[in-house]
C-alpha positions, 0 to 999 in steps of 0.5 A, spaced: 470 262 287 467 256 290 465 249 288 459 246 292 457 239 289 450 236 292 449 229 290 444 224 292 445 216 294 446 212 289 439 206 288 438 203 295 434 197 296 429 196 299 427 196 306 427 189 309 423 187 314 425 189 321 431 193 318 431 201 319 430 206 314 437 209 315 441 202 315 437 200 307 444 198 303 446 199 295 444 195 291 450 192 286 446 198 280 447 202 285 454 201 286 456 202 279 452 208 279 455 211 285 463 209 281 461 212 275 460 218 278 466 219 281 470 217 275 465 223 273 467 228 278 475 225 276 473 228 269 471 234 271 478 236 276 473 236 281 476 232 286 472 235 293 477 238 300 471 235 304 466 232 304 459 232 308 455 226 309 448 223 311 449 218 317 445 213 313 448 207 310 446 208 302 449 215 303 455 212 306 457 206 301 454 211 295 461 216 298 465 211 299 464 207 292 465 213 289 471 216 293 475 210 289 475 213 284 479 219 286 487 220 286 486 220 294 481 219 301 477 225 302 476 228 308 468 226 311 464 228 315 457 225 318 451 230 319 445 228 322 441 233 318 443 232 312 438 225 313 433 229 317 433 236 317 431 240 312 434 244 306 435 250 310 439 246 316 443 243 310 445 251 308 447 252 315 452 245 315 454 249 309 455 255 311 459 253 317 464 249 313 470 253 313 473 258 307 479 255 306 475 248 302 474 251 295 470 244 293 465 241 297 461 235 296 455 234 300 452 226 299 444 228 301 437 224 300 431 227 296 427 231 297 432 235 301 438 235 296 434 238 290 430 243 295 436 245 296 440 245 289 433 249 287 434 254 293 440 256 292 439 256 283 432 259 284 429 255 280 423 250 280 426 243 284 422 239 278 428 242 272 433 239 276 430 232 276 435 228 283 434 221 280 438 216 284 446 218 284 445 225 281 450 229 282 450 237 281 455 242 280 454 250 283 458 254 282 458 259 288 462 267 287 462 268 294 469 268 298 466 264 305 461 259 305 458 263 310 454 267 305 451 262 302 444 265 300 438 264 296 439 265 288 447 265 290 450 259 285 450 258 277 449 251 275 455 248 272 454 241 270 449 235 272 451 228 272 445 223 272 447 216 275 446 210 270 
């Protein structure tokens, strides 16, 4: 058994003038949402071996408020795709993770994370709902990330951000 856990950045501000979509920050609401969920995460035992990454900066604060709530750093990894890419790209990052990580956190943005939750639960993206700082937990029988298919995960616990 696996443990694939996908969040969503926590509430970003909005883009100010001249600033990229990629480099908008958290907002002081979205730091406390980011914390909680990783007190969330603590409370489950779910204390990830690695985590995988948007490059952008929300993505990276929402990780790193949430990592100070865990008994130890994490190892993290940064993936264009995952700010970019679609949720097939997401699956083939994951796929490639290799079969010694048990628990796998993956810090994404909407659309794509919920596209991603919805494929591989095979349910409709509008029941999981990823509001800001959404974290799922999936559970995944297989034994190599590799495997990972549609329809493969059963759907453990939500935590929404508050």
């Amino acid at each position: 058994m696996k443990n694939l856990l996908l969040m969503r950045h926590a509430t970003a501000a909005e883009k100010e003038a001249g600033q990229t979509d990629s480099d908008r920050v958290l907002t002081l609401f979205g730091e406390r949402q980011a914390g909680q969920a990783g007190l969330w995460l603590v409370e489950q035992q779910l204390v990830p071996q690695l985590v995988l990454c948007s490059p952008a900066v929300r993505t990276r604060h929402t990780w790193e408020q949430a990592e100070d709530a865990l008994p130890k750093k994490v190892p993290i990894e940064f993936e264009n795709d995952l700010y970019l890419g679609t949720e097939h790209d997401i699956q083939s990052i994951v796929q490639g993770v290799h079969e010694d990580v048990d628990t796998l956190l993956v810090v994404g943005h909407n659309p794509t994370i919920a596209f991603l939750a919805a494929m591989l639960l095979q349910v409709q993206d509008e029941e999981l709902a990823f509001r800001p700082a959404t974290l799922v937990w999936l559970q995944y029988s297989g034994s190599h990330w590799r495997d990972l298919r549609a329809k493969s995960c059963k759907l453990m616990a939500k935590y929404v951000g508050q």
